[in-house]
C-alpha positions in Angstrom: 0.0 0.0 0.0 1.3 3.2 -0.6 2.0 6.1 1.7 -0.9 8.0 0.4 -3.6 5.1 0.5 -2.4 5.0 4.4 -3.1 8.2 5.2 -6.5 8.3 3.2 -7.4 5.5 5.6 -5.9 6.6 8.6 -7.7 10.3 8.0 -11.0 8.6 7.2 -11.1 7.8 11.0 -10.4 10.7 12.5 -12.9 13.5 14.0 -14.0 16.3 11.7 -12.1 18.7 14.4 -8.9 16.4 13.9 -9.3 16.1 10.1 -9.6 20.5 10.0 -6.5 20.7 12.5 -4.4 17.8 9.9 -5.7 19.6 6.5 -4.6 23.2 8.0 -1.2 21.7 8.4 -0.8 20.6 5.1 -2.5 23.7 4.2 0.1 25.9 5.6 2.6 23.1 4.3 1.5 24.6 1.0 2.1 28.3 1.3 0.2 31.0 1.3 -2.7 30.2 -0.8 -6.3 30.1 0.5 -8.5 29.1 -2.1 -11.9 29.3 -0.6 -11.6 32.7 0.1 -12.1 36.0 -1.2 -12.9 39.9 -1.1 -15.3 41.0 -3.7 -16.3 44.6 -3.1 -19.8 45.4 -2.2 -19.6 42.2 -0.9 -19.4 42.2 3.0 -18.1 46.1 2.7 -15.1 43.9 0.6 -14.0 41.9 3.3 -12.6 38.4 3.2 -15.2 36.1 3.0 -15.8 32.4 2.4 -17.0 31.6 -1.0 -20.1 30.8 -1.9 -21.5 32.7 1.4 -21.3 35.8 2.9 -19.5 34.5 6.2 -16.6 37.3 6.9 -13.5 35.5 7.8 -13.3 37.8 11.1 -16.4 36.5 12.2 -15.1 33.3 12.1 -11.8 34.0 14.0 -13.7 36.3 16.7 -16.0 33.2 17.3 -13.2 30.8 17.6 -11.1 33.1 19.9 -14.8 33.1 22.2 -14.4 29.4 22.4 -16.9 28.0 19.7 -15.7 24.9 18.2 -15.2 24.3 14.7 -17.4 21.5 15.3 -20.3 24.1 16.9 -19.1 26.7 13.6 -20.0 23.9 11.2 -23.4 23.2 12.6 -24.3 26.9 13.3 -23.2 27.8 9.1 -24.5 24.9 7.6 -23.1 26.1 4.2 -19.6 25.6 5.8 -17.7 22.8 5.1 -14.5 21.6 7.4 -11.8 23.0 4.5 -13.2 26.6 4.8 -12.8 26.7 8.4 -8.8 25.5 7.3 -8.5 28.1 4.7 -9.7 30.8 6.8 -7.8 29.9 9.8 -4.9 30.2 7.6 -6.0 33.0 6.3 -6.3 34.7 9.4 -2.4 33.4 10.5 -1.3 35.2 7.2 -3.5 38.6 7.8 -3.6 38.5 11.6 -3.3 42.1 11.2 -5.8 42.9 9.0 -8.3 40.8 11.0 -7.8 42.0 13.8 -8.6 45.6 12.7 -11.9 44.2 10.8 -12.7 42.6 14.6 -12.0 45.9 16.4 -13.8 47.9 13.4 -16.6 45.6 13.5 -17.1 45.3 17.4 -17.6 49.4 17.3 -20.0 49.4 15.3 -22.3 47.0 17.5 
């Protein structure tokens, strides 16, 4: 068997939380690229969203640094799927800065 056809089966019995945490390390393993999301202006005031939603990748980081799972994210956005909670966490480890600011901007206004 090869090395890939073990880790295809040795991934297919881990959690969903363990599968996001072992495909945003070979995420980041890959560089800087995070498909899955994108700014599109008058879209979410142009703010890095996921595709196919309108879910602001600072709304996912400020509810994962209040504590909510990624397992409690995936049922509360049922359009999410485990990869876009990877590419925006590794969004948010590239653009810390820039997400923080949309956090502090966006906690003003409410």
């Amino acid at each position: 068997m090869s090395k890939l056809e073990d880790a295809k089966i040795a991934a297919s019995k881990l959690s969903l939380a363990e599968k996001a945490q072992l495909l945003e390390s070979v995420a980041r393993d890959l560089g800087a690229s995070f498909p899955g999301i994108e700014s599109i202006p008058n879209v979410c005031g142009g703010e890095p969203c996921i595709v196919r939603t309108r879910i602001p990748v600072w709304l996912l980081e400020q509810a994962r640094r209040l504590g909510t799972s990624e397992a409690e994210l995936l049922r509360a956005y049922p359009t999410l799927r485990t990869a876009d909670l990877v590419n925006a966490w590794g969004y948010v480890s590239h653009y810390r800065d820039e997400i923080d600011r949309q956090i502090h901007e966006n906690e003003e206004v409410n």
